[in-house]
KEGU-999479 format. One line per field, with one value per residue (C-alpha): y, x, z. Coordinates in steps of 0.1 Angstrom, whole numbers, plus 5000, padded with zeros to 4 digits. Example, Ala and Ser with C-alpha at 12.3 -4.5 7.8 and 13.67 -1.06 7.14 Angstrom:
<atoms>
c2 <- [4955_4989]
c1 <- [5123_5137]
c3 <- [5078_5071]
</atoms>
This chain:
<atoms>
c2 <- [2409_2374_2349_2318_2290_2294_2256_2250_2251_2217_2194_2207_2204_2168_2159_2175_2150_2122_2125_2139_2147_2157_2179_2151_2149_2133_2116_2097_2061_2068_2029_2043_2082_2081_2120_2150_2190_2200_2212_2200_2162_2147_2127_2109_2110_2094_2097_2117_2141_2161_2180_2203_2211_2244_2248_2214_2223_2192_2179_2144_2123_2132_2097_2095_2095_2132_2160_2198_2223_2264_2270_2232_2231_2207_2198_2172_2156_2156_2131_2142_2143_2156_2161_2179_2183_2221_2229_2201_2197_2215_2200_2210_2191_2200_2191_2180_2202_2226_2235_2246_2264_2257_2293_2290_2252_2271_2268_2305_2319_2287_2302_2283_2298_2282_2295_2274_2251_2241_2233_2228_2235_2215_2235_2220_2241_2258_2291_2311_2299_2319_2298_2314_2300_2324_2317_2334_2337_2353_2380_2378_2372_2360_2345_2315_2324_2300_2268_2256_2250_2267_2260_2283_2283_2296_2307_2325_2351_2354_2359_2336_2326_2315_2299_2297_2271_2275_2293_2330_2348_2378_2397_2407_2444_2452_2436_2429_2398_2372_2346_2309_2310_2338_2335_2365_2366_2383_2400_2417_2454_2443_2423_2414_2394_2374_2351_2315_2303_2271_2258_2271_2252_2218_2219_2205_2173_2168_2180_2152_2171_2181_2144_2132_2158_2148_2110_2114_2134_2102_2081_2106_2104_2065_2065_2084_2060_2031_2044_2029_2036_2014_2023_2056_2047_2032_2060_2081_2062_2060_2098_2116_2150_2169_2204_2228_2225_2256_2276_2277_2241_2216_2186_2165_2146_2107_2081_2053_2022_2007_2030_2042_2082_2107_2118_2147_2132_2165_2170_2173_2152_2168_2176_2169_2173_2204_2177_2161_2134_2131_2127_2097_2097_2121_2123_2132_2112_2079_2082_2089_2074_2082_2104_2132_2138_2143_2126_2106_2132_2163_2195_2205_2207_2212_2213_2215_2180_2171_2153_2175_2171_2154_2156_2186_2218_2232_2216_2181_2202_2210_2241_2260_2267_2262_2247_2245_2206_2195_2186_2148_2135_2123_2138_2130_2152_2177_2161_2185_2164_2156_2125_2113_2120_2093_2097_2074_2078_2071_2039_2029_2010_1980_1979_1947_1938_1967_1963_1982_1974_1971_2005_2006_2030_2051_2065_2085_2063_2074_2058_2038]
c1 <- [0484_0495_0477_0496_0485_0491_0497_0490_0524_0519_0506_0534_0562_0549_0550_0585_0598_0581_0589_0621_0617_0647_0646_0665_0679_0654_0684_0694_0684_0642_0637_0653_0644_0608_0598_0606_0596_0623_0610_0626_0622_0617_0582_0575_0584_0566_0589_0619_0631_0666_0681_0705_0727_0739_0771_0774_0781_0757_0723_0718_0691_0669_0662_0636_0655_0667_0667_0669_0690_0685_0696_0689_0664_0646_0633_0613_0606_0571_0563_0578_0559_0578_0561_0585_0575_0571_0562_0543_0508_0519_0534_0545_0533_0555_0545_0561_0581_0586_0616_0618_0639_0638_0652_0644_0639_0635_0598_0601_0606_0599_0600_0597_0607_0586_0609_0591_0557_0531_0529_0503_0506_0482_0481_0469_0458_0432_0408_0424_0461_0480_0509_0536_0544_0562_0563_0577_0581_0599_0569_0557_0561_0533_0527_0501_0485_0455_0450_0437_0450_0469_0477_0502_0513_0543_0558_0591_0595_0552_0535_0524_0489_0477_0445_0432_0408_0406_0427_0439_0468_0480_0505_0537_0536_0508_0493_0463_0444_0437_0407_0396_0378_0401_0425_0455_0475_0507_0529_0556_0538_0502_0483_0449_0420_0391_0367_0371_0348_0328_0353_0382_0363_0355_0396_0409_0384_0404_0439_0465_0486_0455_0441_0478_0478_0442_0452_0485_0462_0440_0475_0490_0456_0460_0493_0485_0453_0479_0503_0498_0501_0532_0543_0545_0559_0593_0596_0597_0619_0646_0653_0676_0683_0655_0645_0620_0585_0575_0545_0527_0534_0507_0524_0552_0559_0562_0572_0555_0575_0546_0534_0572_0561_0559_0522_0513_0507_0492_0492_0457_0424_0402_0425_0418_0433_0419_0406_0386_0412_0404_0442_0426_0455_0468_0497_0472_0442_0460_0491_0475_0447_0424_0450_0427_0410_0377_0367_0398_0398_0385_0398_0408_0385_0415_0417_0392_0380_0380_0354_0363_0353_0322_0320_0310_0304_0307_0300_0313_0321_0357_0363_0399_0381_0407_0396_0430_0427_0429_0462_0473_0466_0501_0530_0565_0592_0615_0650_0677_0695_0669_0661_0623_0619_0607_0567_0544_0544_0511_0496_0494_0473_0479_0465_0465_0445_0432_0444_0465_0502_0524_0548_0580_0608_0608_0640_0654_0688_0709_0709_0740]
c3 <- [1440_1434_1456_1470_1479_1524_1533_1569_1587_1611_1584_1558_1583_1594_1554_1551_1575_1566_1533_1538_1497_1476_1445_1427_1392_1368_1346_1372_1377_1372_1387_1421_1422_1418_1436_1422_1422_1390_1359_1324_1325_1296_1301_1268_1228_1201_1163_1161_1187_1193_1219_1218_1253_1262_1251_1229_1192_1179_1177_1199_1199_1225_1253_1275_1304_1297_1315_1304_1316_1311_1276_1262_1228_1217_1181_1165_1132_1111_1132_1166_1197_1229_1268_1288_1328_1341_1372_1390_1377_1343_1309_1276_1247_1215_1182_1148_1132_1163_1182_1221_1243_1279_1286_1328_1345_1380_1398_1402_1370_1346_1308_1280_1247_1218_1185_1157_1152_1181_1218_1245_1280_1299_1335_1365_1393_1412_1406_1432_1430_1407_1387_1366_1336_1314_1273_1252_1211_1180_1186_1222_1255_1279_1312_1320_1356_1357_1355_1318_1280_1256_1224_1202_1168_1160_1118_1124_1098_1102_1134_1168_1172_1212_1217_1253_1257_1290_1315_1318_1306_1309_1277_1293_1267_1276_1306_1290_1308_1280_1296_1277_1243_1227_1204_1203_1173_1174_1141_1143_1146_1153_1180_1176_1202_1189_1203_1192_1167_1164_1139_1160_1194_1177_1157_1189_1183_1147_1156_1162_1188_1204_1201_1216_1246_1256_1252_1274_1300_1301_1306_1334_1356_1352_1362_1392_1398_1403_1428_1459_1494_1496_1464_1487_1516_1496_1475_1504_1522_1498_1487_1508_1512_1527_1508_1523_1506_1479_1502_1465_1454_1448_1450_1433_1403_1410_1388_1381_1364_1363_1329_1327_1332_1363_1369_1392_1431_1445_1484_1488_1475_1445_1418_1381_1347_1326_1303_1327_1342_1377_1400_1423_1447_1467_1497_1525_1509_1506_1524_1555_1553_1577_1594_1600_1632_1608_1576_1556_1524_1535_1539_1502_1470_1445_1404_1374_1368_1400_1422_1451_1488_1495_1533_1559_1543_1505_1467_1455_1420_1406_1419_1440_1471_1497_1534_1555_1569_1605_1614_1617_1649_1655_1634_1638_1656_1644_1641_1636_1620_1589_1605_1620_1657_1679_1678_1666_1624_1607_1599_1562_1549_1526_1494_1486_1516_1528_1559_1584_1574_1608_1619_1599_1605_1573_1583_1550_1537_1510_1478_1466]
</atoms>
């Protein structure tokens, strides 16, 4: 039975409304439209890199500031490196030589077809939250449901090779549960499960896409390490429409111009990069600070790598043990209209001076 991940009602509907967040288009202007929950953006590229748009008879060179739609590929050179966003928390890594098909950009049934060379999916999540990450191949099908990383390897006209490092899978044919330190290699008549070897364990150590994906883990948690609180409160004042939050979402992606990328800004405090990265700042940790009728960050111990909760009950280790958090003690009112109701918001705090900055209206305006 799939397990989601049951978000207190009161503290999600406060965020809703305080956020009033937007599933916006990532290939709009990135400087303005800093928050967003869609899969497909295109979130760095190192040498050469092309995309190919449903229904467009060429090859164009593929920007940073792209976006992919269902049916879009991408390709890249010898020396290509692409990261495209999945769900939030999650990324595709694609190496050189390799071309990708972004078959399904929705949260609900994100697929990713990988038709040629090698891709990691760096997955952030928890032990008990089940994500779904479909991938498919010239000879498989499978479907990510943990958090962890994959690697596969993929020769057309030969067969797909997936490495779990850490993580579970589970084989779409057959069901079968695939957990981290095995490696699955798929022909076109055979399939065949091994453990990893030392050689195989100690490759990532030596590979160049594996060293890149580990070093733009390092950026992302950096990235995410230097939003501030009022870096915060005007991105959330300046997206518009208001979308109903995803009951198994664990946050939102949020651009920082800063390091020119989106980084994962998860909900709660404790999240961390399978690679050890540890996400420092969270919406409830940092954005309401102190906002809790307890201790300022408890109530969640999220994500592998992550410090977790060090206060009341329960280990300070990386772990998914979820502890539903005491509401906020004031939380705005339910306009109708989208708009903030007339309670008191919370107090944010400045970071440059660590004190309490003075209550703004945070009203949600629409962009020009």
């Amino acid at each position: 039975m799939k397990r989601t991940f049951g978000l207190p009602a009161l503290p999600i509907l406060s965020l809703a409304f305080v956020l009033c967040c937007s599933i916006v288009n990532l290939g709009q202007n990135r400087e303005k439209f800093v928050i967003s929950a869609k899969a497909g953006g295109i979130n760095a590229i190192t040498g050469g890199a092309s995309v190919h748009s449903k229904g467009e008879t060429d090859w164009q060179q593929l920007m940073i500031t792209d976006d992919l739609e269902a049916g879009d590929h991408v390709r890249t050179s010898a020396d290509g490196r692409v990261e495209i966003l999945l769900n939030p928390g999650s990324y595709l890594r694609v190496g050189g030589n390799s071309e990708v098909e972004l078959s399904d950009n929705t949260l609900a049934n994100l697929e990713v077809r990988l038709l040629r060379g090698t891709a990691i999916v760096e997955a952030t999540g928890a032990d008990d939250v089940e994500l779904n990450i479909s991938i498919s191949t010239p000879h498989t099908k499978l479907a990510i449901v943990r958090q962890g990383l994959y690697r596969l390897n993929v020769v057309p006209d030969d067969a797909t090779e997936l490495i779990v490092r850490k993580g579970r899978v589970i084989l779409s044919d057959t069901h079968t549960k695939v957990k981290g330190g095995n490696k699955v290699v798929f022909s076109a008549t055979t399939v065949s499960v091994a453990k990893l070897t030392k050689e195989e364990k100690k490759a990532a150590d030596t590979s160049e896409v594996d060293i890149w994906s580990k070093q733009r883990a390092e950026t992302l948690a950096k990235a995410n390490s230097r939003i501030t609180s009022r870096m915060m409160t005007s991105a959330f004042a300046s997206v518009s429409a208001f979308d109903p939050f995803r009951r198994d979402s664990l946050g939102f992606w949020f651009y920082n111009r800063g390091i020119g990328c989106y980084t994962f800004l998860p909900f709660f405090y404790g999240w961390g990069s399978p690679y050890g990265s540890y996400y420092s700042t969270s919406i409830y940790g940092n954005y309401f600070p102190g906002g809790w009728s307890g201790s300022g960050n408890s109530g969640y111990r999220g994500g592998t790598g992550g410090q977790g909760n060090t206060s009341g009950s329960g280990s300070s280790s990386g772990g998914g043990t979820y502890r539903p958090p005491t509401p906020p003690s004031t939380a705005p009112s339910v306009d109708p209209s989208g708009g903030m109701g007339r309670q008191p918001q919370p107090r944010i705090v400045d970071p440059e001076t660590g004190g309490r900055m003075p209550r703004k209206n945070i009203e949600p305006s629409r962009p020009n």
